[in-house]
TIMI-2910 file (N, C-alpha, C, CB; in pm, 1 decimal, decimal comma, always signed):
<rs>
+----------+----------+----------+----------+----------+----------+----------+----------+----------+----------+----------+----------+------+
!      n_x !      n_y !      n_z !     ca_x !     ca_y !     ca_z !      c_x !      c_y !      c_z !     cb_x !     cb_y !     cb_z ! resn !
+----------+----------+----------+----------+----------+----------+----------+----------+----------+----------+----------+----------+------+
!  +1062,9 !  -1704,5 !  -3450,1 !  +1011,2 !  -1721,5 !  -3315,7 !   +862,4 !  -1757,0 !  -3318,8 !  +1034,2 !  -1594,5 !  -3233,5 !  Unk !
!   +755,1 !  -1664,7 !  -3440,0 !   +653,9 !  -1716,7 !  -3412,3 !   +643,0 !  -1908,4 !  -3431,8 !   +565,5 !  -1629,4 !  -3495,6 !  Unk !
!   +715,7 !  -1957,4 !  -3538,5 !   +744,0 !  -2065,4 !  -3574,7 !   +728,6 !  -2158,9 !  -3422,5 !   +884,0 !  -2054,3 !  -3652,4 !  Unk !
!   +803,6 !  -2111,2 !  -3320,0 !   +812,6 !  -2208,6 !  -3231,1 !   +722,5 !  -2197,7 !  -3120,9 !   +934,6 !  -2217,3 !  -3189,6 !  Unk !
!   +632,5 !  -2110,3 !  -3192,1 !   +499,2 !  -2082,0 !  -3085,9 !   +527,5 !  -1933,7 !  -3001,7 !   +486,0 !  -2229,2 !  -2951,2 !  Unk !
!   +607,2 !  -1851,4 !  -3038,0 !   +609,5 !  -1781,3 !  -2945,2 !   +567,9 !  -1620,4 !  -3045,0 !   +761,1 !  -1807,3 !  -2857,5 !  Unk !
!   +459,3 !  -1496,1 !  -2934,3 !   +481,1 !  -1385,1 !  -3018,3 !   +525,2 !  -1273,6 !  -2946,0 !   +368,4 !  -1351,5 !  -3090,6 !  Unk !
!   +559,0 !  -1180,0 !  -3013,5 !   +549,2 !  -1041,8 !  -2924,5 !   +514,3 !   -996,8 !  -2861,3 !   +534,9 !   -973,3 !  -2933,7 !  Unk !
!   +545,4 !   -966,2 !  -2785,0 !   +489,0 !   -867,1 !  -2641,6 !   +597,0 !   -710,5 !  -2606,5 !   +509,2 !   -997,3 !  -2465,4 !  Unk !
!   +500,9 !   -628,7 !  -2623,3 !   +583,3 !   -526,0 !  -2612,1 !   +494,0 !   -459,0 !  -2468,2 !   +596,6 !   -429,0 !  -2769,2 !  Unk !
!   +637,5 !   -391,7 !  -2358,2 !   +573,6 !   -358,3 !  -2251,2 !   +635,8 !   -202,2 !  -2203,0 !   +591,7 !   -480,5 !  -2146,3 !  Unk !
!   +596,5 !   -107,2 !  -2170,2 !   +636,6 !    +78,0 !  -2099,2 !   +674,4 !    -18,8 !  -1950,2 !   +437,9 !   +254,7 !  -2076,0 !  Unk !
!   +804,2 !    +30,4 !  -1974,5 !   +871,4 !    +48,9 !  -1808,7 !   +926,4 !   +190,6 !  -1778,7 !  +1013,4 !    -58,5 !  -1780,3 !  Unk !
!   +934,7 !   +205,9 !  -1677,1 !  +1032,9 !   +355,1 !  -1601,6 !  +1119,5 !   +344,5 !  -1728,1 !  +1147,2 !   +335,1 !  -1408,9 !  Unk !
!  +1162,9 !   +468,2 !  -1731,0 !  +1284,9 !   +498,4 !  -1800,8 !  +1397,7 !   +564,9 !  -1681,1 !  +1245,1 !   +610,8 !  -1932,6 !  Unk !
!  +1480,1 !   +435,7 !  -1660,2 !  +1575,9 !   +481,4 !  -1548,8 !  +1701,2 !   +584,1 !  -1584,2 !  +1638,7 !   +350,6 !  -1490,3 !  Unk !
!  +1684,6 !   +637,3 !  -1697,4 !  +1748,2 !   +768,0 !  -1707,0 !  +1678,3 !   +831,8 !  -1713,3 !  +1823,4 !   +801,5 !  -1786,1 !  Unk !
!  +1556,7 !   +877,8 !  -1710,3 !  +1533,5 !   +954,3 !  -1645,4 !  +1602,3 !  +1079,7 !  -1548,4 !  +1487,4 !   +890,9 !  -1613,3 !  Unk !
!  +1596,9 !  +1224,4 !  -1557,1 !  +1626,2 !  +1290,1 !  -1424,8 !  +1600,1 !  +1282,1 !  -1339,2 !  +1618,0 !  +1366,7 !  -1404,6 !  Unk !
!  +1440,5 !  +1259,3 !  -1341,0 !  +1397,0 !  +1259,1 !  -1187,4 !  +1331,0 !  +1073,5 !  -1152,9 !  +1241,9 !  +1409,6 !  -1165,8 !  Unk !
!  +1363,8 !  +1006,9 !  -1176,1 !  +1389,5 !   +845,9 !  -1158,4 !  +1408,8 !   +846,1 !  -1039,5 !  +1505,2 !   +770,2 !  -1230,9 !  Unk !
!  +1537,9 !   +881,9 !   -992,7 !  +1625,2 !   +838,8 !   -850,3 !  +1465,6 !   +864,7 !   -745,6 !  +1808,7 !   +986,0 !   -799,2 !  Unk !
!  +1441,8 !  +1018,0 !   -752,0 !  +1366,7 !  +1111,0 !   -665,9 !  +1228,8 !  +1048,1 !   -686,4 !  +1378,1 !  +1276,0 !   -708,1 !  Unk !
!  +1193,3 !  +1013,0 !   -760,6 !  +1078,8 !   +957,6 !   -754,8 !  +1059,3 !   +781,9 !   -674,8 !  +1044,2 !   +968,4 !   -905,8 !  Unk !
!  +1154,8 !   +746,4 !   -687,4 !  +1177,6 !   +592,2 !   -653,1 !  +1187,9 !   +666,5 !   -491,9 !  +1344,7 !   +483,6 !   -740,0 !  Unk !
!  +1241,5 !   +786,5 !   -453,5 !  +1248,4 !   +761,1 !   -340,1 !  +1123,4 !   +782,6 !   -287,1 !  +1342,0 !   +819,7 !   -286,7 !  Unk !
!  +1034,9 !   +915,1 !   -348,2 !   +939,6 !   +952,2 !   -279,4 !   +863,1 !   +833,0 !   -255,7 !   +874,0 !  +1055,2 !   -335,9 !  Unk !
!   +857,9 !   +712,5 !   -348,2 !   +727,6 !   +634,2 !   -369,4 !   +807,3 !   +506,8 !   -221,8 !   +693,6 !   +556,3 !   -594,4 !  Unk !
!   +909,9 !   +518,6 !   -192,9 !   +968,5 !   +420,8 !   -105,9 !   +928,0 !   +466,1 !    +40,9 !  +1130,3 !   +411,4 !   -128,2 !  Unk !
!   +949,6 !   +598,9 !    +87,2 !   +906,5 !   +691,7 !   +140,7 !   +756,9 !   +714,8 !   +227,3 !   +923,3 !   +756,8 !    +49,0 !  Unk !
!   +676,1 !   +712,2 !    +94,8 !   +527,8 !   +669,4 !    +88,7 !   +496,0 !   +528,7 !   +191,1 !   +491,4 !   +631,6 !    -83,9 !  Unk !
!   +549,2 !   +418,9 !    +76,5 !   +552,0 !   +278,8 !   +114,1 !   +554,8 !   +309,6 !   +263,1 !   +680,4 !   +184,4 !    +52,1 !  Unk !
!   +674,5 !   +365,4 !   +303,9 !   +723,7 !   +297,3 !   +434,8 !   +606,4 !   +405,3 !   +574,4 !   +952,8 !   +329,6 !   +449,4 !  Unk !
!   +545,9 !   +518,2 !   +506,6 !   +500,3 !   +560,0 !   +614,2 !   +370,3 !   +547,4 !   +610,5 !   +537,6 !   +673,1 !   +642,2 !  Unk !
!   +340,1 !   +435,4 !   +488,9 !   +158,2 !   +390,3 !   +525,1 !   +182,4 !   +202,2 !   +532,1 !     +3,8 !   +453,9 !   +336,1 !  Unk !
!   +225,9 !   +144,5 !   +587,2 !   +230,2 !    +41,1 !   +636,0 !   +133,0 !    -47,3 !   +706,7 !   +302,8 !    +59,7 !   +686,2 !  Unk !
!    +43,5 !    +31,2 !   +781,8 !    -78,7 !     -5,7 !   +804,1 !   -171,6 !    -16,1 !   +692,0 !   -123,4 !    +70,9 !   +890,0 !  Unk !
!   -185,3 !    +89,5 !   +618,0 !   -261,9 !    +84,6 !   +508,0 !   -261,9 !    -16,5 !   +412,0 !   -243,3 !   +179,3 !   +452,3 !  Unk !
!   -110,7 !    -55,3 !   +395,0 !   -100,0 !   -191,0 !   +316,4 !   -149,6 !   -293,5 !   +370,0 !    +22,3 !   -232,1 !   +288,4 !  Unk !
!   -136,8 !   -345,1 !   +503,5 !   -209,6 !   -436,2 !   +543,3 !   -331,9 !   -448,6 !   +539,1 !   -189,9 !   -451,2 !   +627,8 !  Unk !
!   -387,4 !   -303,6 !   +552,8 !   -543,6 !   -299,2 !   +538,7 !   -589,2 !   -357,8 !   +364,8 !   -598,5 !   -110,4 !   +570,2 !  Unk !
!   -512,7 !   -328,6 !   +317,8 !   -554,8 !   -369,7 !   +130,5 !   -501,0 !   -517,3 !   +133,7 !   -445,9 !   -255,3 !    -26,7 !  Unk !
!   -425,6 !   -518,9 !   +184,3 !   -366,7 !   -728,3 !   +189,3 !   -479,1 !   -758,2 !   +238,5 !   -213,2 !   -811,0 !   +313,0 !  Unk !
!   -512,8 !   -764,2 !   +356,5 !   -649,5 !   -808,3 !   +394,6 !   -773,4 !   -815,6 !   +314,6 !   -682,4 !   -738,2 !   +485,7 !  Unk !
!   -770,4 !   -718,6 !   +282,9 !   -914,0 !   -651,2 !   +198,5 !   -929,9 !   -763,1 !    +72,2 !   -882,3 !   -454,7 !   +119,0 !  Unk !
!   -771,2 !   -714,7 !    +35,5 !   -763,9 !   -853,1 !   -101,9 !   -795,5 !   -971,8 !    -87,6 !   -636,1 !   -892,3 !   -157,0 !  Unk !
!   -758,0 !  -1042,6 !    +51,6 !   -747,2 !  -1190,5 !    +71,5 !   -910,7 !  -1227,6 !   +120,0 !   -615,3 !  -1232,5 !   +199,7 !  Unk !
!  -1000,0 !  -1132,2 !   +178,0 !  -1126,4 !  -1138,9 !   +194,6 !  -1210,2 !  -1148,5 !    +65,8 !  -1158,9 !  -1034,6 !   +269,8 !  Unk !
!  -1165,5 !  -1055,3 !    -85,5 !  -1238,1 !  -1054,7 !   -166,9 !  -1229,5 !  -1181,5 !   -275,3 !  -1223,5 !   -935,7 !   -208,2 !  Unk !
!  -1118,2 !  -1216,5 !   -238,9 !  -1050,8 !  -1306,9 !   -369,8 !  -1201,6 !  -1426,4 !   -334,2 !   -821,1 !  -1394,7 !   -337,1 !  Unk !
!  -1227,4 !  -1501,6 !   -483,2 !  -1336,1 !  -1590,9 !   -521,0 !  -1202,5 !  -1695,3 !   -519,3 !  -1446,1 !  -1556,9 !   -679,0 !  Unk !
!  -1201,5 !  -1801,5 !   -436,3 !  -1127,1 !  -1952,9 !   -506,5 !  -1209,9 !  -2093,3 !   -500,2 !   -976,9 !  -1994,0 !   -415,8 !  Unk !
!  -1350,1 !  -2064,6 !   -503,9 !  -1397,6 !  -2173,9 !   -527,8 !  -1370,9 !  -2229,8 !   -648,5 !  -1508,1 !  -2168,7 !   -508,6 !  Unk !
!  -1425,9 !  -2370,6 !   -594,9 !  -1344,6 !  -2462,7 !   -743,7 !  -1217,8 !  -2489,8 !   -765,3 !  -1355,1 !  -2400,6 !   -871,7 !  Unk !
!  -1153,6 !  -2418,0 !   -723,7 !   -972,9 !  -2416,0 !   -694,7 !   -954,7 !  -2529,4 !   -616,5 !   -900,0 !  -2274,3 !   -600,9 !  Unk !
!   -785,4 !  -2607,5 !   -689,0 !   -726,5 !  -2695,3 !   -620,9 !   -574,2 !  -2675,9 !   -634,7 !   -774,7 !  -2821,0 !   -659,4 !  Unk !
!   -588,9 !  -2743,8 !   -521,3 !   -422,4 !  -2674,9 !   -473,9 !   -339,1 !  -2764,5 !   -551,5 !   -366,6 !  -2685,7 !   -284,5 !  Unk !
+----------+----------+----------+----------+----------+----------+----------+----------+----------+----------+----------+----------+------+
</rs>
C-alpha cells in the first residue's frame, strides 16, 4: 500500500460495546436537543470568525 502512495492512519472511536454506549449516546442526544439555541449561537460565532480571504470558490 505504501507502494501506491498510500500510509497508515490509525484513529480511537467509541467502542459500541461498550455498556454504557447506548446511555451515553442518549444523554449527549438529549443535551443536543435541549440547547439548540446554543448551537446556533456557535454556528454563528463560527461563520463570523472563519478568515476566507484569498479563497475561490
Amino acid at each position: 500500500m505504501r507502494r501506491a502512495g498510500l500510509r497508515l492512519v490509525q484513529l480511537w472511536v467509541p467502542d459500541t460495546r461498550a455498556p454504557d454506549f447506548a446511555g451515553e449516546c442518549r444523554r449527549q442526544s438529549l443535551e443536543a436537543v435541549a440547547n439548540v439555541n446554543l448551537e446556533r449561537d456557535v454556528l454563528d460565532w463560527a461563520d463570523a470568525a472563519r478568515d476566507i480571504e484569498g479563497w475561490t470558490e
